[in-house]
N, C-alpha and C positions, 0 to 999 in steps of 0.2 A: 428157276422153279425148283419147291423140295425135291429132293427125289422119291421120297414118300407119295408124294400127291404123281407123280411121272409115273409111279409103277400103278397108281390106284385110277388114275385117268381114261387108257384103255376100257376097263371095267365099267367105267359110269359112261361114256361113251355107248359102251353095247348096250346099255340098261334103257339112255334115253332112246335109245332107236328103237326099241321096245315097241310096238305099240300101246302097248298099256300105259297106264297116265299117274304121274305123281300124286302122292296123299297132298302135296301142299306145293302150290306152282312158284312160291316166293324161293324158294330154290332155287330155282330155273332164273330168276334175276340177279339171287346172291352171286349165282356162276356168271354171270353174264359181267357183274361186277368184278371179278376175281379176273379173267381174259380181260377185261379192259385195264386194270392196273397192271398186269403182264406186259402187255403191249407200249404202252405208256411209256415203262421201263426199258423198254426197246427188247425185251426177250420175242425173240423169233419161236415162237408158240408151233407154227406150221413145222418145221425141222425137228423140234425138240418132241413133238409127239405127234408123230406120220396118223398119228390113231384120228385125230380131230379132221383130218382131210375123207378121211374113209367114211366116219361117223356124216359128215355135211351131205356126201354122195351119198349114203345110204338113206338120210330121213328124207331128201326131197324127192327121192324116188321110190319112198314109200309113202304112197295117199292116205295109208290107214292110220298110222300116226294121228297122235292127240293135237289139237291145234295150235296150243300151247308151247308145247315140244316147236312143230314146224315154225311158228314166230319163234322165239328162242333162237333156231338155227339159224332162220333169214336174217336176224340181228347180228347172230354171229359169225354168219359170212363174211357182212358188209363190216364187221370191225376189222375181221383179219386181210379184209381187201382194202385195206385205210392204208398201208403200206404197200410200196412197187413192190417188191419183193412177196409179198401176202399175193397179191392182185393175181402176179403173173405164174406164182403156182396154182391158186385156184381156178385160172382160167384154161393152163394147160390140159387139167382133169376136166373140163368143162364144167363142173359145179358151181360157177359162176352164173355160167347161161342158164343152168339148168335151175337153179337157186329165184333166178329175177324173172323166171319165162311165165309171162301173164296166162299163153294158153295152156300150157302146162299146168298151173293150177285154176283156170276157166274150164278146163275139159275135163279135170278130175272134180267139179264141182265144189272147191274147197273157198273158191274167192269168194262168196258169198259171206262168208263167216270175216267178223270187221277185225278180230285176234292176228287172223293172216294178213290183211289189209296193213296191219299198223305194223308187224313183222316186215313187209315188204319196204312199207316208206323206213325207216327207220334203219333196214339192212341197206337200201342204198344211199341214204343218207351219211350214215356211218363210212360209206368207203371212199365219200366224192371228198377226198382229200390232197388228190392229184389229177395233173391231165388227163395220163392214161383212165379213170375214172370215168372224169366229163367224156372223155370219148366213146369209153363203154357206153353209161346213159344215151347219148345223143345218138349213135350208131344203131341202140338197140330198140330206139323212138319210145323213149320211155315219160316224152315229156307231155303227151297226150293222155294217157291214164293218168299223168299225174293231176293235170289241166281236169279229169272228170271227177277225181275225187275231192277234188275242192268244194264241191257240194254234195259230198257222202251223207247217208243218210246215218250215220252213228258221226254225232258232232266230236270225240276223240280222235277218228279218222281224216275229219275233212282240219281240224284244226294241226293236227301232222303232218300233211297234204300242204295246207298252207305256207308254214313255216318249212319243207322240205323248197317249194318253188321259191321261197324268199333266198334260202342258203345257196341253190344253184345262182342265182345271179348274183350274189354279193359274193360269195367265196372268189368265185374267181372273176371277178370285172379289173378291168384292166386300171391302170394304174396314169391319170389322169397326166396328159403330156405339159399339163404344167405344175406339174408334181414339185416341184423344186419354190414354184411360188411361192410367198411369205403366208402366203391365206390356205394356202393347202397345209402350210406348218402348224398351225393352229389348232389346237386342242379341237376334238370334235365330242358332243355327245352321243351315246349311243347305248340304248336301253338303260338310260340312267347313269353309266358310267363314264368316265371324262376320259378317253383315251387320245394317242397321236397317233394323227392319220400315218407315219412311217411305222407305228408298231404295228399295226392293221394290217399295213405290206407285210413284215416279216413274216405276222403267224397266217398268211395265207397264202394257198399255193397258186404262183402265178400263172398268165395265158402265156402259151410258148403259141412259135409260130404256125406248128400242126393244128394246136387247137381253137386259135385266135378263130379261124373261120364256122366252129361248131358250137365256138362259146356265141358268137353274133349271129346265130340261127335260134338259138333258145332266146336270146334276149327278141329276138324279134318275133316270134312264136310266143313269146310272154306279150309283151307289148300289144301285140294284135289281139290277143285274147283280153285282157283287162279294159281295152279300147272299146270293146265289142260288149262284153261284162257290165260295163258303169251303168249302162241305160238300160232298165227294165223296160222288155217289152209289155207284158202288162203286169200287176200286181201279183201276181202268184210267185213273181222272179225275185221279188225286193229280196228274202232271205240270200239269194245270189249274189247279188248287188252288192246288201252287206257283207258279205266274205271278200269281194273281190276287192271292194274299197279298204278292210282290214286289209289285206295282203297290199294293195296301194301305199298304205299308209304304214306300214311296217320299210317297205322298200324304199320310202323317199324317204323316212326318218333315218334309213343306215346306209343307203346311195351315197357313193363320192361322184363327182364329174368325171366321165361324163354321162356314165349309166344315168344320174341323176336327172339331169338335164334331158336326154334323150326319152326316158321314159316320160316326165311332165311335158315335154314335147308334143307324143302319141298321143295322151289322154284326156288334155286341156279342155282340146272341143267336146267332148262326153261327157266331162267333169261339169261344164257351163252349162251343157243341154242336162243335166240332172239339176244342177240348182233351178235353172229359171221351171222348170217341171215343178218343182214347191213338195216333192214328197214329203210328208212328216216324219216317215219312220226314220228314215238318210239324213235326217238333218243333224245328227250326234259325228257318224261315221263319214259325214262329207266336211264336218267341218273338221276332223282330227286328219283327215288327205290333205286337206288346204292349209293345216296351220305345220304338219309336217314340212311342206313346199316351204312354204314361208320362212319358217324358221332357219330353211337350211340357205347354200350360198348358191344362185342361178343367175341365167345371163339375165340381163337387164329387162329384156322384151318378155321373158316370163316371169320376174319380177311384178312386172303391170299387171300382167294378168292373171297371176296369182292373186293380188293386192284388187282388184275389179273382182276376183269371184268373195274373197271374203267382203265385201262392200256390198254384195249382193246378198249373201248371206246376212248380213246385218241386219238388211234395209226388204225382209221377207212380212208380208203384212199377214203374220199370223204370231199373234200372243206369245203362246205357248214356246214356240219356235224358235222365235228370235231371241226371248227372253234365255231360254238354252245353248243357242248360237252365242251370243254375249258372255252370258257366266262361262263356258268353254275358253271361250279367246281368253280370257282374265285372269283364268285357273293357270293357261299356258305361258304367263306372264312378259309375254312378246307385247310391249309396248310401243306405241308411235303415235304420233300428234294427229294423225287421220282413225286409226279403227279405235285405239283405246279411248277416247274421250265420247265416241260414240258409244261402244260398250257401253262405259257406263251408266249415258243418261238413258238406256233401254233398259236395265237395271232401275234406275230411277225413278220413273218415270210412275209404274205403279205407286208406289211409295207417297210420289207427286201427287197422283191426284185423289187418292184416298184421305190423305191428311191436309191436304190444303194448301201444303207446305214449297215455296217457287225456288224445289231445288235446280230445277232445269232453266230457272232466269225466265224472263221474258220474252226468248228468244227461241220458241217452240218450232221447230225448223219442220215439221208435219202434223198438220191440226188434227188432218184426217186420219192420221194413225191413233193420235190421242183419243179421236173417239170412237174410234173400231176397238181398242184396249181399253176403256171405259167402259164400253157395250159388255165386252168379256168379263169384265170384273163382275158383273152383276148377275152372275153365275156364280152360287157360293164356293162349289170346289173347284171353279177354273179360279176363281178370285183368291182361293185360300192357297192354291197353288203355286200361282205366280206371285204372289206375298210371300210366302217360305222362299222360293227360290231369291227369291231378291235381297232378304236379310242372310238366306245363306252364304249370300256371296259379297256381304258386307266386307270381311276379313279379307277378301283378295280389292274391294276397290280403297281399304285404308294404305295398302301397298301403293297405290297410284301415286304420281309425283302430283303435288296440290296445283302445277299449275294444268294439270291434264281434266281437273276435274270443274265441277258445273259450278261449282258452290262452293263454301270453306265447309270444312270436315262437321264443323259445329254445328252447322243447319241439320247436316244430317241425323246427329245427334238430337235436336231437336224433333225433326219428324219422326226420329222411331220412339220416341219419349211421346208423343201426341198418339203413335200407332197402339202403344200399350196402356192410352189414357181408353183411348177407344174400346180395344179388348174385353176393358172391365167396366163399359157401358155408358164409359164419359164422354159427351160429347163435347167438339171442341168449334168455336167459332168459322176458323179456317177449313173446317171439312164439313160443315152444316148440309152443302149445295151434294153432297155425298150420300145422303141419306143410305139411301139401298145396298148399297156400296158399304158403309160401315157396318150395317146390320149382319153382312156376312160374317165379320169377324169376330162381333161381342162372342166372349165366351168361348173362345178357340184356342183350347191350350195349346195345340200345336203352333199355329200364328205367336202366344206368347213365348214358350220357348225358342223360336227362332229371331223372336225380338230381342228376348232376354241375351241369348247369345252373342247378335250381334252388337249389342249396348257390351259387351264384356270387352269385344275387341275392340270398338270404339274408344277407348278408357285412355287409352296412348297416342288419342290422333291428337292433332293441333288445338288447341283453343279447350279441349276437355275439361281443364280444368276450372271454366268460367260457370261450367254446367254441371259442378258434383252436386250442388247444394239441390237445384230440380231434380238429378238423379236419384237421389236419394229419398225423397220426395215423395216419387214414385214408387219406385221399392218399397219403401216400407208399408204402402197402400197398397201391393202387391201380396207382400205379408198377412198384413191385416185381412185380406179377401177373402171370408170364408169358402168361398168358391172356387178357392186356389189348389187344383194338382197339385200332391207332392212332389213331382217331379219339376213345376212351376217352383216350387217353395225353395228346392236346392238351388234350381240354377238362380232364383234370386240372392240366395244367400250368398253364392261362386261369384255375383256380378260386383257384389258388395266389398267382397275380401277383394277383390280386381281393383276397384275404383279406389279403395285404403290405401293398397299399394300403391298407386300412382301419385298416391296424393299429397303435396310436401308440407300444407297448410293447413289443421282441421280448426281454424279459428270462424269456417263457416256454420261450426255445429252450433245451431240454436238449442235451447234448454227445450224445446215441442219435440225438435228433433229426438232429441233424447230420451225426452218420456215417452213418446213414440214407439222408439224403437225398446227399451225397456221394456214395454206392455208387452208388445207382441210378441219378444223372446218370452217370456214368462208363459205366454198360450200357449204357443208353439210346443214347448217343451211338456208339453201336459195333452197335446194334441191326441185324440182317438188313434188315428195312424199313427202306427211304429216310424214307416219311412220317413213323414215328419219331425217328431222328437228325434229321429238321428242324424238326422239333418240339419237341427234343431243344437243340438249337444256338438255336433264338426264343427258348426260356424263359430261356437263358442269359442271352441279350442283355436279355433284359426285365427280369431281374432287377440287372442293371447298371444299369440304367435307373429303380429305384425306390431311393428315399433316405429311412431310416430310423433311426431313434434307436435305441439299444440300451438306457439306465438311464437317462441324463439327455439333457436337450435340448443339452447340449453336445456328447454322444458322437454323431452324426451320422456313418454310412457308408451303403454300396451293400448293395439287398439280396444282392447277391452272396456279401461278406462277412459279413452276417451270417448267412444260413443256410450257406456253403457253408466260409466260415472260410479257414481257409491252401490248403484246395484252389483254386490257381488257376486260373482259367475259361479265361485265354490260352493254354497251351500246347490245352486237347482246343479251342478253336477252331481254333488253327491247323492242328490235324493235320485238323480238318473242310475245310479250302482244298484239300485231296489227295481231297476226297471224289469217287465216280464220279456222283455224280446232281448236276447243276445245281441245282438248289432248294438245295439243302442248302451248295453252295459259295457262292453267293449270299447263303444264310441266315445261314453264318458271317460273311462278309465284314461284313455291317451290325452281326451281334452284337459282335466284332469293334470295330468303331469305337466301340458303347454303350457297350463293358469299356474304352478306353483313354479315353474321354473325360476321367476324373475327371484320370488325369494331364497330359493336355493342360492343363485350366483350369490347372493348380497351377506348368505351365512348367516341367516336370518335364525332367531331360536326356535326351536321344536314347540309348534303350539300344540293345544289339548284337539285342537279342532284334525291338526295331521294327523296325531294318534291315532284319532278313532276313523279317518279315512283309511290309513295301513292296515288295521284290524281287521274292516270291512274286504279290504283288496287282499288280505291272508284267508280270508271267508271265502270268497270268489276260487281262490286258487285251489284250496282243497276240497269245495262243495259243487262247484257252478257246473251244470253238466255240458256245456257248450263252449270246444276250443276256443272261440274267438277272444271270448272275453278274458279268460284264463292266459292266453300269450299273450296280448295288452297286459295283466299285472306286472308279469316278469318283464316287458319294457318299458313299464313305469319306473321298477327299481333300476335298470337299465339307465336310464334319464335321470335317475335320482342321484345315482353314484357317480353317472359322471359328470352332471352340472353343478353337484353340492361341493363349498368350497372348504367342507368340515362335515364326513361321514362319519363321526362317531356316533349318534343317534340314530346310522343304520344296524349296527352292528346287531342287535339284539334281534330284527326281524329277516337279516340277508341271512339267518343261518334257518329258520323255515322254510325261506326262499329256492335257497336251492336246493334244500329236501326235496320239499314238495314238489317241485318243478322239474327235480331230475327222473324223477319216479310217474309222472303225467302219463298217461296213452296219446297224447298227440305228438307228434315228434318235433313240431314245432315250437311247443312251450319246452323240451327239451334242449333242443338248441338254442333258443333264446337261453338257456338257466346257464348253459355254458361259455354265451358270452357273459353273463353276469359273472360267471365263476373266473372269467378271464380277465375281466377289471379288476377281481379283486387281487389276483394274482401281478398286476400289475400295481398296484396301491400299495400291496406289501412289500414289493422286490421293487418298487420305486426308488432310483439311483446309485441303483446297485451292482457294483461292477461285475460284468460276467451273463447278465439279466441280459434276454433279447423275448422281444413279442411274438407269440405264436405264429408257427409258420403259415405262410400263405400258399404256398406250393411245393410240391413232392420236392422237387430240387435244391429246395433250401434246406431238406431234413439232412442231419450229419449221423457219424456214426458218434458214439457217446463217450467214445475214445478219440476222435478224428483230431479234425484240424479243429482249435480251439481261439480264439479270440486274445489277444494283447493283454487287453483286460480282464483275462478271465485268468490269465498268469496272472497278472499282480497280487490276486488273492494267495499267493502261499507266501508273498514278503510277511503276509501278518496274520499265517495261518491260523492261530489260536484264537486270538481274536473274533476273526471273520467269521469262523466258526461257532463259536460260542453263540457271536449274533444269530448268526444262519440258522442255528438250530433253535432259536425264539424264534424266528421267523418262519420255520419249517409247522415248529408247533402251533403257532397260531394259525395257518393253514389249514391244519389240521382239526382243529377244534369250530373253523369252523363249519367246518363240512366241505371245502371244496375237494380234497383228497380225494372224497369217497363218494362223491360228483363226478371225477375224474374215471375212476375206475370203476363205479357202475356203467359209467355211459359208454367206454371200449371196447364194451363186447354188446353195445345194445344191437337191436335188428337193424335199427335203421339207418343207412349206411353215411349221412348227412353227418348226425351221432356223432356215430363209432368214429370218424375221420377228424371234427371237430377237437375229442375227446384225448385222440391220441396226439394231436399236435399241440395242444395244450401238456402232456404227459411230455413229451419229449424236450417243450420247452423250460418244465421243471427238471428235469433231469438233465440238461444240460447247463442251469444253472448251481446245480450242487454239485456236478460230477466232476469238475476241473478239480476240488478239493480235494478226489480222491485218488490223483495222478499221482499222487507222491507217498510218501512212505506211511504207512499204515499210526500213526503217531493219537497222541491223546489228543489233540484235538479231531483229528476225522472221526475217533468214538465219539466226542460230544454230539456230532451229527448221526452216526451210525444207532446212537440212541433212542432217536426221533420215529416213534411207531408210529402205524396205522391201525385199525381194527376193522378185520376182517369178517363179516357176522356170519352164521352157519346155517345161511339161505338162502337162494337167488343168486345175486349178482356175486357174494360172498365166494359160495361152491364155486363158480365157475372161474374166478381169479386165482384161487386156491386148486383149482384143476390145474393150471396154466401151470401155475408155482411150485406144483407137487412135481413135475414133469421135471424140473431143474434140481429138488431139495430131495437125490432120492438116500441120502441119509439119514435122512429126518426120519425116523421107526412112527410116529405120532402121523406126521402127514400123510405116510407112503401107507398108512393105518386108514387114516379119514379115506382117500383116495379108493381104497379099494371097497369101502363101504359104496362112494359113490357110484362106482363101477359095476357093483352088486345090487346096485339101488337100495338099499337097508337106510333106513330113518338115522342118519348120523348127526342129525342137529333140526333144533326148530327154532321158529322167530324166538329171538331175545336169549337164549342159550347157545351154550358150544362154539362163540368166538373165538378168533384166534389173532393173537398181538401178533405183525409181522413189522420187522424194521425198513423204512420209508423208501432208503436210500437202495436195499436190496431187491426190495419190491419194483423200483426203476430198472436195474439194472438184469433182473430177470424174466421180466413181462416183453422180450422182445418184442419192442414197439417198432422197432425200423422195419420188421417184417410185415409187421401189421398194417404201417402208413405203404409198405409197397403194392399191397392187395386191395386194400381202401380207394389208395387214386389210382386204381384200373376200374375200367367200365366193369358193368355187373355182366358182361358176357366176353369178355377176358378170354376165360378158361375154354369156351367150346364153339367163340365165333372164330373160326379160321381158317382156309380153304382146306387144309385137311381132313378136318371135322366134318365141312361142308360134302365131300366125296365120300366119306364114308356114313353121313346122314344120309344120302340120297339111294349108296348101296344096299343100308340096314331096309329103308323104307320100303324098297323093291323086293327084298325076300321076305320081308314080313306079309307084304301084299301077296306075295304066290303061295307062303307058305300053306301046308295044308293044316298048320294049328289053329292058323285066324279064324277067329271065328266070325261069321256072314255079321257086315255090320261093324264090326270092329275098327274106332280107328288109331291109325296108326299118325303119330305127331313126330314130325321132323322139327328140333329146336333151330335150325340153322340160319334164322331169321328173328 
């Protein structure tokens, strides 16, 4: 620990025992954070400042104390008591007992407040790190309050509560006596993470022999209580129910044998008597306990009945229910020839009989279910319900293995292609006998959206491809639909680019097809809704953007051309640039560069029709009052520069580009203009020995002098030469504005910028500066020539401040300088520049200082636990001081 903060520690100590209360409580967690990296590091906190033992005894036996404060302490009891050595001096002092003592804070009326509550779980939580711990707990029957706050009435409290009773049983459960088995060696999941059960052992502290008997009292004191828990006595308890089944299901997804086992053991029969009970609300949280079970490894005979309660769960005769049971089990992707092919056809089965469609065969193995879900359907929001959920869960039954399912993939395909003929009023032969049934759904954008969606996923299943030509079919009459949601409109268009991709043959496209789809893009993009014309103008560009075979593998174009043919997509973009909604002009601009890309690779010539689109996208950048569409420009030239395989017909408009763009108020069309100014920088200094690509991270920055590259020696074999060149190359650079891109943008505000700016800055300076290692000769002047132009306003002044700092010879700068200093009118736009040479200007704008303040966080400077003790001490004399005035407040930055 500093010794700054040792001697400042005492002091903030007596401050929070205070009863009076912090201007800002996120303090009180900074600290809390700073003692946990202490500890961590194995510093013994307790020895090194006797003050924090004093400070613990003094706030829990003071009641008056802010609540805030006393959680805080209780927190910070239970970390310093995470170590024997922490434990056993705190308990010596009794500040332990007196820290955890329920009537202690019951009798001082303080447990009521849920702040302390969550102080208390929380402080013992933190210290059950060892035996002596669980023995504290157990001894001090702490596992009954904990047992009542499981249903606290602040859900922060009961949810801490929970997971504190989950951690007492898995921290320390014992270590399964066939631990050495090949199946115990086996990778376990647990919360998402794939860990081994031997790491498990290590980072947790084991049951010794003293404690083995106190640890099998909580587990059975647990066990009896969740046994007792599962079965609501009447409705008022469900909220119970569900906690306890959470905390079930939490415990057998992180249980190893034989806690695992033992507890599925206790709770079986409870678990069976709640399902056949049928509650609606349990039927999410009972079946996440059962697929917990399931999932993991148990004896045999709970195997069965584990496998008997999800069968029951399955086979529940209520819609709504099962229909959630099913998509659950499917989510969890535990597969087997028994629950998963049932799954599904519960799944299905709506689907089944609304469209007609014998995805379930003729092997309907309950009639009477079919018409109890039938009955339901004819209820439009239980019917619109179980419809959504069924297509939602399309994407988890394409995962199924084809021999688990009812059907081939392609029917189903077909039935939600019948679902969405339905939707928009068509009826179909196979669902006639439907009638009432279909009438639910016409016109249900939601039902089409989850059509739409599932037909996306669908795109990749088996046989898909015998059904693009009907897909498509349909879409585009989806399109066409004046009655079509915009939000219909896109996900049709997303189904679209889906199915292109998959698709290796488009020799299905009829020429109806075509004009079809031609028409409706043409509406579309002229649509009253914005969200449609931009939705309208994305699909464009996406389909520029997929590359496709037409008959043979030779014939390779855009899907552009092949569904949309000689209708060219450039002209309705460009008339999208004149659009009144940003989104949409934005939208164009990127589609846009998709559609020209193909002629860029080919180096195609510069038509009159480009000109006047870069005109328009120079109009945008300097007029448009909306970022969106303005950083789309600068990534069109972006896309331009770097797909065209002959930029010389950018030259005349990239030097606007990154004017305009370095100068923007958004800082994102700033940074975008510095990657442009980075390619170009790479275009010029392309194959040039010495040349490396801007840094990616602080670590790669050198010093300008340092360690130097092989190849950046080589450059003085033929220093005249190189030079010469280098200094054409410097000037062009320079001319065309990225210089001065460069060094506007290292002192801009925003920190993305400035960090961008300078590592671009450094990696020009590192590629001239190796030339200037050696003897000062006429060829280093040829480079030393190489000016920049400084102007006498803005970003000008403040480079020329930096640079005066270094040139205090200069009588002229050390002149300007003190104007500025003076604030006196020393220059205005378009007068009073000042020529400075390229190479000095690198080498005196200490950039390495710059990239080291850049990549620090923006609270570097004042987040630090020093700062932190002496924020907390300012905040506490300002609060007494007698100048505050009433009302006044006082801001701790220390967070």
């Amino acid at each position: 620990m500093d010794s700054e903060c040792v001697s400042l520690l005492p002091r903030v100590c007596k401050v929070l025992a205070d009863s009076g209360s912090l201007p800002d409580d996120t303090s009180l967690e900074k600290l809390l954070d700073w003692f946990t990296m202490l500890i961590k590091t194995g510093e013994s906190v307790l020895e090194s400042c006797p003050c924090v033992t004093e400070f613990i005894s003094t706030v829990v036996c003071n009641t008056a104390s802010e609540p805030s404060v006393l959680s805080f302490t209780l927190k910070l009891t239970g970390l310093l008591a995470a170590t024997e050595d922490g434990f056993l001096t705190l308990q010596e002092c009794s500040a332990l007992d007196q820290a955890f003592s329920l009537q202690h804070w019951q009798g001082a009326g303080l447990w009521e407040d849920p702040c302390l509550r969550i102080g208390w779980i929380q402080g013992l939580k933190n210290s059950l790190q060892h035996p002596k711990a669980l023995s504290f707990f157990v001894q001090s029957d702490f596992i009954q309050p904990l047992i009542q706050l499981q249903t606290d009435t602040s859900l922060f409290v009961a949810a801490a509560a929970n997971q504190m009773l989950a951690d007492v049983l898995l921290l320390f459960q014992p270590v399964s006596s066939s631990g050495c088995n090949s199946m115990d060696e086996k990778e376990e999941k647990v919360n998402g993470s794939t860990l081994h059960a031997s790491n498990i052992d290590l980072e947790q502290p084991a049951v010794t022999m003293e404690t083995s008997a106190e640890y099998t009292a909580v587990v059975k004191v647990v066990s009896q209580y969740l046994k007792e828990s599962i079965v609501p006595k009447e409705n008022t308890q469900l909220q119970k129910t569900k906690q306890t089944l959470k905390l079930l299901a939490l415990l057998l997804a992180q249980a190893r044998p034989p806690l695992r086992d033992e507890l599925l053991q206790t709770v079986s029969g409870s678990l069976e008597e709640v399902v056949t009970a049928g509650y609606s609300q349990l039927t999410l949280p009972l079946l996440e306990v059962i697929l917990a079970a399931y999932s993991s490894r148990t004896e045999s005979v709970l195997v069965q009945r584990v496998g008997s309660l999800l069968s029951s769960m399955l086979n529940i005769n209520k819609p709504a229910e099962v229909i959630q049971a099913a998509a659950a089990f499917l989510r969890s992707g535990h597969h087997d020839t028994t629950h998963t092919p049932q799954a599904v056809r519960i799944l299905l089965l709506p689907l089944d009989i609304i469209t007609g469609h014998t995805l379930l065969g003729t092997d309907i193995s309950a009639d009477d279910q079919q018409f109890t879900r039938a009955d339901h359907l004819t209820n439009k929001t239980s019917c619109i319900s179980l419809i959504c959920t069924c297509l939602t869960n399309t994407s988890n039954i394409t995962l199924v293995p084809s021999g688990l399912l009812p059907c081939p993939p392609a029917l189903i395909i077909t039935a939600v292609l019948s679902l969405m003929r339905i939707c928009r009023g068509v009826s179909t032969s196979s669902s006639s006998g439907c009638g009432d049934i279909c009438r639910n759904v016409i016109g249900s954008g939601k039902v089409q959206k989850c059509a739409l969606d599932a037909l996306t996923f669908l795109s990749s299943s088996p046989g898909a491809k015998e059904k693009i030509s009907e897909v498509f079919t349909v879409l585009i009459k989806y399109l066409e639909n004046p009655d079509s949601e915009p939000t219909v409109i896109h996900k049709t268009y997303q189904a679209i680019i889906k199915w292109i991709s998959v698709c290796t043959d488009f020799s299905f496209i009829t020429d109806q097809l075509r004009r079809d789809l031609v028409e409706v893009v043409k509406k579309r993009v002229c649509d009253m809704r914005w969200e449609v014309r931009d939705s309208t103008v994305e699909f464009l560009g996406h389909l520029a953007g997929v590359s496709v075979s037409l008959k043979s593998a030779e014939e390779v174009c855009s899907a552009s051309e092949a569904l949309l043919g000689g209708c060219s997509t450039t002209p309705l973009l460009r008339e999208a640039l004149q659009d009144t909604e940003s989104y949409v002009r934005a939208s164009a601009v990127s589609s846009l560069a998709k559609t020209l890309t193909h002629s860029w690779q080919q180096g195609a010539a510069h038509t009159q029709e480009e000109t006047e689109i870069v005109s328009r996208l120079l109009e945008i950048l300097s007029k448009d009052t909306e970022g969106f569409a303005r950083r789309a420009v600068v990534q069109y030239f972006i896309a331009w520069f770097s797909t065209s395989s002959s930029a010389s017909h950018l030259t005349q408009s990239v030097h606007s580009v990154v004017s305009q763009g370095s100068a923007d108020l958004d800082w994102e069309v700033k940074f975008h203009t510095l990657e442009l100014a980075e390619l170009l920088m790479d275009e010029i200094f392309s194959g040039r020995q010495g040349y490396r690509k801007s840094l990616d991270t602080h670590h790669d920055a050198q010093h300008p002098y340092g360690v130097v590259s092989e190849q950046a020696y080589t450059l003085h074999t033929h220093k005249e030469g190189v030079a010469s060149d280098l200094s054409r190359v410097l000037k062009n650079l320079v001319e065309q504005g990225v210089v001065s891109v460069l060094l506007s943008s290292v002192i801009d505000c925003d920190r993305p910028v400035a960090l961008k700016a300078c590592q671009l800055l450094i990696t020009l300076r590192q590629t001239v500066c190796p030339l200037l290692l050696g003897n000062q000769d006429a060829s280093t002047e040829t480079i030393d020539r190489v000016s920049c132009e400084l102007p006498g306003w803005g970003w000008g002044l403040e480079i020329r401040k930096i640079l005066g700092i270094k040139k205090s010879n200069d009588a002229q700068e050390m002149d300007m300088m003190a104007k500025v200093e003076t604030g006196e009118e020393c220059a205005v736009e378009g007068g009073d520049s000042v020529t400075v040479g390229l190479c000095e200007v690198l080498g005196s704008l200490g950039l390495d200082n710059m990239l080291d303040v850049l990549t620090q966080s923006s609270d570097h400077i004042h987040n630090s636990p020093l700062s932190l003790l002496q924020d907390i001490l300012t905040a506490r004399a300002a609060n007494t001081s007698s100048d505050t005035q009433p009302g006044q407040e006082v801001i701790v930055d220390c967070y």
